[in-house]
N, C-alpha and C positions, 0 to 999 in steps of 0.2 A: 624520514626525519626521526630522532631519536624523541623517544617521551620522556616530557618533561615531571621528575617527579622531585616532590617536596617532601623530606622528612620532619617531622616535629616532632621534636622530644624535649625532657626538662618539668618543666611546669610546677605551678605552684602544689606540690603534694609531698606527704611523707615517703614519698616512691622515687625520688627525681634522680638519684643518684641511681638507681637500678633502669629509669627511664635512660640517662647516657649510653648507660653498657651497653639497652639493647638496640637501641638507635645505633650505636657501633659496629653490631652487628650484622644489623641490616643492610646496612649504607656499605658496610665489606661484601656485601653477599650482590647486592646490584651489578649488575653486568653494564659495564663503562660505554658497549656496544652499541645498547640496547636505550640506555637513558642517561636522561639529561641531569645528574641529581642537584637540591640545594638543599642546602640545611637550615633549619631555621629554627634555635634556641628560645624556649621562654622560662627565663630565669627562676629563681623561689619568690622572687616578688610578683612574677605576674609580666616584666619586660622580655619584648617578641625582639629579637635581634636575630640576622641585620634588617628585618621586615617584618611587617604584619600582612595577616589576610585581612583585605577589605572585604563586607558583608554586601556586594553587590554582584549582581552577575555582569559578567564579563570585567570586573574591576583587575581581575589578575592573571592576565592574559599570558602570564609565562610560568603560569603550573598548568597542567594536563590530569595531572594526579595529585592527590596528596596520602602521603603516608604517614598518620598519626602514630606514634611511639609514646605515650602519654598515658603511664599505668597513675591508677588514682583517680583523685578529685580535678577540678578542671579538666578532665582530658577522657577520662573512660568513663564516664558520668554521663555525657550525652549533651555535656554543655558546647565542647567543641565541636561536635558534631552536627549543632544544632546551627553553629559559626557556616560550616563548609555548605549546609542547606540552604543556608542565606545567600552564600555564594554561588551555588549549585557548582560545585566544586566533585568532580570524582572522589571519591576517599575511601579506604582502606579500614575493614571492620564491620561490625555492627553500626546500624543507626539512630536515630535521641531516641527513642525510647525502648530499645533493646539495653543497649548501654547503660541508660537511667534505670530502668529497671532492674538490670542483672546487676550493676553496682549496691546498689540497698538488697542488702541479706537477707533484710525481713518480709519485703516486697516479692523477693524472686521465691523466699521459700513458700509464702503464699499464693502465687501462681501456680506453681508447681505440685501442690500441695492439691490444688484444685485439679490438675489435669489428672490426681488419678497416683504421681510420684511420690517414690517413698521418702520421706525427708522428716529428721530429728526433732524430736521437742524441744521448743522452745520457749521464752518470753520475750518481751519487747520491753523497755525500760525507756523513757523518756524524763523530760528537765523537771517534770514534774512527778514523777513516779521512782525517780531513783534513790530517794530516800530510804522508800519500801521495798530497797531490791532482796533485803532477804526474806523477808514473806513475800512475795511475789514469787520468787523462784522458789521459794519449798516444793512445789510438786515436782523438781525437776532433780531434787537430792542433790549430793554431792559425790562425785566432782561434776563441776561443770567448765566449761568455756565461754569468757565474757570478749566480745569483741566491739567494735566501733561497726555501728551497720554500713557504712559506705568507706570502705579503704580495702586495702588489700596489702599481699607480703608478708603479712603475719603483723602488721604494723597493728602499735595498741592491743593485743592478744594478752588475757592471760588465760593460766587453768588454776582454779581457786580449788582446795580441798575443803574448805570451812566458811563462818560468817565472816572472820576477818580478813582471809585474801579475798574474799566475795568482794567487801567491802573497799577494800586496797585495788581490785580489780575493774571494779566499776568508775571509779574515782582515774583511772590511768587510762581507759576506755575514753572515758566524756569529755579527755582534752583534745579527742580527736573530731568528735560526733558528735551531735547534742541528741541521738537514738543511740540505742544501747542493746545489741543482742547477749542476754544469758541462754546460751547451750546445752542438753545433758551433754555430758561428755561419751562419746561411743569410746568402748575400748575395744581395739582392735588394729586392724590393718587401716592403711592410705593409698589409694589409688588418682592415678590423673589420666584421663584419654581428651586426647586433641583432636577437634572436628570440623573439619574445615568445607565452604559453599553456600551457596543458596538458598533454592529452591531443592536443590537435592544434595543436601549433604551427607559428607561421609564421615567415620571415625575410623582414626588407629589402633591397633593391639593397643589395649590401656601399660602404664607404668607403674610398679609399686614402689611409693617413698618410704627409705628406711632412714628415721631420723636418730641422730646420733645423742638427744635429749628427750624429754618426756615428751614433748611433743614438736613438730618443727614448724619453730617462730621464724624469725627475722633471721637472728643470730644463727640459726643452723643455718639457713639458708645461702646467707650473703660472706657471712664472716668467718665461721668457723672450720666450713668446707669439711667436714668430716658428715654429714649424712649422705645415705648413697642410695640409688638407684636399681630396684632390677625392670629391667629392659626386655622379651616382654612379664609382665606378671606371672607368677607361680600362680594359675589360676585353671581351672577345668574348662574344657571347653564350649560348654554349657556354661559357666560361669562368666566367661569370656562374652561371648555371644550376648549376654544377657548386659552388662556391663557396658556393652558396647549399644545397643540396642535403647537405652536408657539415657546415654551421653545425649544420642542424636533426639532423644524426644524433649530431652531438657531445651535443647538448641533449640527446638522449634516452638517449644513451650512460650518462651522467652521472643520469640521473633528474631534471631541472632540473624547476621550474615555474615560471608565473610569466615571469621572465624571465630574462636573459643576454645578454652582449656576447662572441662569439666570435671570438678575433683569432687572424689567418694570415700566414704568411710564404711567398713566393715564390721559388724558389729562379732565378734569372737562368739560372745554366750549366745547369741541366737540364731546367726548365718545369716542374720538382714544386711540389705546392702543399702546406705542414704546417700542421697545427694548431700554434697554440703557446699559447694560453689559453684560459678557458673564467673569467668572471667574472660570478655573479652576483647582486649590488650594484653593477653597473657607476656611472660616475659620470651625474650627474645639473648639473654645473655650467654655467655659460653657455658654455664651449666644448666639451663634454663630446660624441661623438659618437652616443648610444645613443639621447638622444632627436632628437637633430638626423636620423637615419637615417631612423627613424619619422613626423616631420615631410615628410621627404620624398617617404614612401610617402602622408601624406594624412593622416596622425593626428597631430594637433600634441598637445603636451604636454599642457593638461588634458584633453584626450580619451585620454591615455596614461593618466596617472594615476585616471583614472575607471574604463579597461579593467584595469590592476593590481587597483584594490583589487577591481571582481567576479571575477577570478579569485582572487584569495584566500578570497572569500568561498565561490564552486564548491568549490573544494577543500576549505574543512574544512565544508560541507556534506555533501559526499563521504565525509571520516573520520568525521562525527559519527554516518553510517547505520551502522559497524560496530562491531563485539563487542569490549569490550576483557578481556572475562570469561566464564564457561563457563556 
């Protein structure tokens, strides 16, 4: 019998429109052979059409799997995730609190931070503290990068050179977040390596982003199509090694499964290399680098998407052998 699998994409975030492409992706890449697919939209208000998941086990006896497609808030946060544990639901990704955790910036860089990883200066600005964000951030100079701690895409980003885009920048940040990450700014290069598994996970030759703007927001990203890619990085291979070495310790830093797209900054004046995110729902669109990485390692997309849904299935194979009561 063929498996039944659910994709879900949409969702109430500033990502939703980049959540269709890659759900379009996916859902082209499934083998017709092999599964059973259903789609199932949740609008920017939050409506699940033409179904919802009930929060029971065995309530949804016609998914086998579910494949979340759901970059953002509601969805890569660990709140939906949180849905499919209710259901004991196979699913696709990290689990609630990989998700929740790697989605807050501030969170994951203190984790990480902890284990020992090289990761940027920073500050934390909150509903109460954002008045003072420019004495707050004075040790961190200028420039810096002001973001929303929990979104992604570049959404709500800016790079402030002074007190007044600080100021401009914070204010455009807090319409997404009521937490607020100020950045130094690394000047340098941008790297992403995709790492996908378990309990033993692996990573690809990283990619280096060449953004066609000071720095690459949204607009390089989605609209402008003119930032480019090299495939694999201009990097030593000692450089590489190390890079690669790093992605996979972030991933388990964080407890990931499944997958994640681990993106790095180079620092030019000093040859330090930081983390700076940890995403994973990476995108899945036709420029989208997490699967084009993979492709390059030898596994093209529906062999990606084949290798996702068995590890989803390992894994709550894995939860369904233990005691949830005495």
């Amino acid at each position: 019998m063929k498996l039944r699998v659910a994709v879900i994409y949409g969702g109430r975030s500033g990502e939703h429109e980049i959540s269709l492409r890659s759900a379009r992706s996916i859902v082209d890449a499934l083998d017709r052979e092999k599964y059973d697919i259903s789609e199932i939209l949740i609008s920017r208000e939050g409506r699940w059409s033409p179904r919802q998941i009930l929060p029971e086990p065995g309530a949804n006896p016609e998914i086998d799997v579910v494949f979340p497609v759901l970059h953002g808030t509601f969805g890569e946060d660990g709140t939906i995730q949180g849905l499919f544990e209710m259901a004991s639901l196979p699913y696709v990704g990290a689990g609630v609190l990989a998700s929740s955790l790697s989605m807050d910036k501030e969170v994951t860089k203190r984790v990480l931070r902890e284990r020992g990883l090289p990761v940027g200066d920073f500050v934390t600005l909150t509903a109460a503290t954002m008045g003072d964000a420019q004495e707050l951030s004075k040790p961190l100079g200028f420039p810096v990068f002001v973001k929303p701690a929990n979104l992604g895409s570049s959404v709500g980003i800016s790079k402030a050179h002074n007190c007044d885009e600080l100021h401009t920048a914070v204010q455009t940040a807090a319409q997404f977040d009521t937490k607020v990450i100020v950045e130094r700014a690394i000047i340098g290069r941008e790297f992403e390596c995709a790492v996908l598994g378990n309990e033993q996970p692996e990573a690809t030759l990283p990619c280096e982003i060449l953004p066609s703007q000071e720095f690459y927001d949204y607009e390089d990203k989605y609209i402008l199509d003119k930032a480019r890619t090299a495939l694999p990085a201009n990097l030593r291979p000692e450089e590489m090694k190390n890079l690669r070495r790093i992605a996979v310790e972030a991933y388990q830093a964080v407890g990931c499964e499944g997958m994640a797209r681990v993106d790095f900054l180079y620092e030019s004046a000093t040859g330090t290399l930081y983390l700076n995110e940890i995403n994973t729902i990476p995108g899945f669109t036709s420029i989208s680098m997490y699967p084009k990485m993979w492709e390059h390692m030898g596994v093209p997309m529906p062999q990606l998407v084949d290798r996702l849904i068995e590890l989803a299935l390992e894994r709550h194979r894995r939860r369904e052998s233990l005691r949830f009561t005495r």
